[in-house]
C-alpha positions as CSV (number, residue, x, y, z in Angstrom):
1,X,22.3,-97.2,-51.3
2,X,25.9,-99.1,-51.2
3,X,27.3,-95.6,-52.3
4,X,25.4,-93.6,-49.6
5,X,26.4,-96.4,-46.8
6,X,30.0,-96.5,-48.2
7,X,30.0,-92.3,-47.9
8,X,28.9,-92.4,-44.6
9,X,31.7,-94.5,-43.4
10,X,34.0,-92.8,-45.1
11,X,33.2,-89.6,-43.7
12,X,32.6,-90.9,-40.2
13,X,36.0,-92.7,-40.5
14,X,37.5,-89.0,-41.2
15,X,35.7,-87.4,-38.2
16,X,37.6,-90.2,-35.6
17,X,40.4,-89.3,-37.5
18,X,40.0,-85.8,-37.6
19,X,39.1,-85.8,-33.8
20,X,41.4,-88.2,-32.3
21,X,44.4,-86.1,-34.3
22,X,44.7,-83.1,-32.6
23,X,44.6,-84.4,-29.0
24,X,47.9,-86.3,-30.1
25,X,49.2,-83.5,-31.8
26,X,48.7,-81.4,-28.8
27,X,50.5,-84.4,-26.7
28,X,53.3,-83.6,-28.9
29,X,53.9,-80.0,-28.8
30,X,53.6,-80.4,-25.2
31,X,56.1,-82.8,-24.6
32,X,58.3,-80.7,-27.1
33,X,57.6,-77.6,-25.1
34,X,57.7,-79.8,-21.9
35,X,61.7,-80.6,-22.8
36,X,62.3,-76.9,-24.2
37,X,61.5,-75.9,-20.2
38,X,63.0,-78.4,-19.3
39,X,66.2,-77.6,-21.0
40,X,66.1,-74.1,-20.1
41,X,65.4,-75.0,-16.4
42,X,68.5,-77.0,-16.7
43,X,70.6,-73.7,-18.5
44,X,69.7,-71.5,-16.1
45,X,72.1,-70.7,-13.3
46,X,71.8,-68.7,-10.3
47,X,70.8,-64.9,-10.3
48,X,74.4,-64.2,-8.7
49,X,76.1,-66.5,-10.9
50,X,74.4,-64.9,-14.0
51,X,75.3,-61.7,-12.2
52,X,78.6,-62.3,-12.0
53,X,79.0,-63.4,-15.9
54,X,77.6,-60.1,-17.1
55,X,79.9,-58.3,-15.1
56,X,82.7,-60.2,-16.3
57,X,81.6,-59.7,-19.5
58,X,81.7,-55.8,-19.8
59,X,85.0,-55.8,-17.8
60,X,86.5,-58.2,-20.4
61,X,85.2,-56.5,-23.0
62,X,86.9,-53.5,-21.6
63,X,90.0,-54.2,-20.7
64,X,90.2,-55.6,-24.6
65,X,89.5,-52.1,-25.9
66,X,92.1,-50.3,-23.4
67,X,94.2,-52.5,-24.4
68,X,94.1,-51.6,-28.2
69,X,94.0,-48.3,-27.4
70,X,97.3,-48.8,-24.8
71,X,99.1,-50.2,-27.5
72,X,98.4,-46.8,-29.9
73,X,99.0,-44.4,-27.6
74,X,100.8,-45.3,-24.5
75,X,104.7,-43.5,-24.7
76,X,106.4,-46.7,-22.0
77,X,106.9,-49.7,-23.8
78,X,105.9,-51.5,-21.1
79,X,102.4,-50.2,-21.4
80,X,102.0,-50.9,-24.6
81,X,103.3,-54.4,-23.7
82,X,101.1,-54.4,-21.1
83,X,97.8,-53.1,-23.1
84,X,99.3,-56.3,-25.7
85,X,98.9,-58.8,-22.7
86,X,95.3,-57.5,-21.8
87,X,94.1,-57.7,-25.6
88,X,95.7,-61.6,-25.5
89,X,94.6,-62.7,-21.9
90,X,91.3,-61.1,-21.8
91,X,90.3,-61.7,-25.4
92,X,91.0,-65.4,-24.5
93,X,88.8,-64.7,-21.1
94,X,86.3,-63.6,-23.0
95,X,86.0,-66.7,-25.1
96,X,85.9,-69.2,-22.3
97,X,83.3,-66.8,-21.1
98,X,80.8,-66.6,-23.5
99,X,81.1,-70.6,-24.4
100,X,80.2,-71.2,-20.8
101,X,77.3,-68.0,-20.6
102,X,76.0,-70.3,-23.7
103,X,75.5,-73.6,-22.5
104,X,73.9,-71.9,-19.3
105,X,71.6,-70.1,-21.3
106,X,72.6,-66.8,-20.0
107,X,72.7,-63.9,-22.7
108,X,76.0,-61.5,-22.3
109,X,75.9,-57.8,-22.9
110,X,77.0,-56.9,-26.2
111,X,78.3,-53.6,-25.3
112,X,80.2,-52.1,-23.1
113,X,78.2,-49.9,-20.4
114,X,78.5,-46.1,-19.2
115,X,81.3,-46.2,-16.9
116,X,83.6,-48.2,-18.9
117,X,82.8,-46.1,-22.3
118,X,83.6,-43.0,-20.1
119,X,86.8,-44.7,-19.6
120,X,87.5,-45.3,-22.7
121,X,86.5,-42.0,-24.0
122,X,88.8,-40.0,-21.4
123,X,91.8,-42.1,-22.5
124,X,91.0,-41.9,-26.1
125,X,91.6,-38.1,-25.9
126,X,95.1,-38.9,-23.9
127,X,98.4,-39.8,-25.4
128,X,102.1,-40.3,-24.2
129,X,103.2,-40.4,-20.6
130,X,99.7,-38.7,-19.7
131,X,98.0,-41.7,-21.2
132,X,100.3,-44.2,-19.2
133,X,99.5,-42.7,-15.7
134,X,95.8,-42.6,-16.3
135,X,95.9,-45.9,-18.3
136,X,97.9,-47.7,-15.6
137,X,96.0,-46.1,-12.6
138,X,92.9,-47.4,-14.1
139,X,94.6,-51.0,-14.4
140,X,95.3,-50.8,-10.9
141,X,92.0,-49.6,-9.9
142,X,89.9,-52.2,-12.2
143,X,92.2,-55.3,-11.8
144,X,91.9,-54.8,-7.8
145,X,88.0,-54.6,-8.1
146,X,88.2,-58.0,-10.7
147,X,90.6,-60.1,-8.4
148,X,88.1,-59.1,-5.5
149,X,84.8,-60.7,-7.6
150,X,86.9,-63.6,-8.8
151,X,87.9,-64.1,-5.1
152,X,84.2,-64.3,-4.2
153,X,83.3,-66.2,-7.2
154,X,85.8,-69.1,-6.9
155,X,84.3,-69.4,-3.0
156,X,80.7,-68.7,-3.4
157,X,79.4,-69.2,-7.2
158,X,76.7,-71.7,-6.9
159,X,76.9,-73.3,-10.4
160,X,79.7,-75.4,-10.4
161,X,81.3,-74.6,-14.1
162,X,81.0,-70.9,-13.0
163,X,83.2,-71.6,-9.9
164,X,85.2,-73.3,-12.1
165,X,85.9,-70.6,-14.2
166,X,86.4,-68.1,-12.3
167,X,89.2,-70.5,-10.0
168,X,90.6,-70.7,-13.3
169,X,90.7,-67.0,-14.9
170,X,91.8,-66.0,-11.0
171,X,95.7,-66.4,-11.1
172,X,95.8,-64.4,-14.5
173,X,93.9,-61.6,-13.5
174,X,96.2,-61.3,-10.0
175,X,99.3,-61.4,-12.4
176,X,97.6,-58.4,-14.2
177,X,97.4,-56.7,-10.7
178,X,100.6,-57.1,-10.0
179,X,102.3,-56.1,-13.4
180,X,100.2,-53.1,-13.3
181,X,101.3,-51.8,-9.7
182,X,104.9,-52.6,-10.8
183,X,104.0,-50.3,-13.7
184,X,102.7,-47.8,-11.6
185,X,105.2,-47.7,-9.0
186,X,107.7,-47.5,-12.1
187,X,105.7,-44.2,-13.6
188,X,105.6,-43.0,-10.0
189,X,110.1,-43.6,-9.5
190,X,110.4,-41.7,-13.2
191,X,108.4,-38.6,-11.9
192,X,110.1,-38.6,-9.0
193,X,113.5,-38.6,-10.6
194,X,112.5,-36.4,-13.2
195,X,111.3,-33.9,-9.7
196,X,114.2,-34.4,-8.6
């Protein structure tokens, strides 16, 4: 009888237990899951701000690769110099970049997209003073269109660190602009003289 009464309380002692366990348990995964949302509600930044970073992010990626290719085939040693100063600055860019998309939570492209691989694949088939023009031109074109966003970004981004980055990446990217007209006012003086 002491052995029955002693089962029984052992077994009801291990039904409470059993029962009262997974209530807690549950308390626990949702507080975990609780701070997980919470975390990521605190990562996430603003659909333009995100916007903005992915852009960034296949520009950067771009102007690295043009500029590897610029210092292969350009003919002006100023382009190649040039294509050396986009591989440095942006690669640097790029860096800050994807530190800061991390601690926002916001996942880069890993790729470059069509436009830009068209890009890259018309210049890859150029070499010389052909390469130069449509390598510079496109300098020109995309630094424009980068000092532009960075413009807007350094006004307008909502998430502080974003701004931030952008007020920072800003004067390097308007000293690209300007070295490349320079460049392409340069390549424009040679084929006139050479017209001439």
């Amino acid at each position: 009888m002491k052995t029955h009464c002693l089962l029984s309380l052992v077994c009801s002692v291990a039904v409470v237990a059993a029962l009262s366990a997974p209530p807690a348990q549950a308390a626990e995964q949702k507080g975990a899951k609780s701070a997980k949302s919470d975390a990521a509600a605190d990562a996430k930044v603003a659909g333009d701000d995100a916007s903005f970073m992915k852009g960034v992010a296949i520009v950067g990626m771009a102007e690295v690769k043009l500029g590897e290719l610029a210092a292969e085939k350009a003919g002006n040693a100023d382009v190649k110099e040039f294509g050396s100063m986009m591989v440095t600055d942006h690669g640097k860019a790029n860096e800050a970049l994807k530190a800061l998309a991390t601690s926002k939570g916001v996942e880069l492209p890993a790729d470059l997209d069509a436009k830009h691989k068209s890009a890259y694949a018309k210049l890859s088939k150029l070499s010389g003073a052909e390469f130069d023009k449509e390598y510079i031109s496109e300098m020109v074109k995309g630094h424009k269109k980068a000092v532009s966003d960075f413009e807007k970004a350094s006004k307008s981004a909502k998430d502080p660190e974003v701004k931030a980055f952008a007020e920072k990446t800003l004067p390097t990217l308007q000293h690209h602009l300007e070295r490349a007209e320079a460049l392409s006012g340069a390549a424009g003086g040679e084929k006139a003289k050479k017209g001439a």
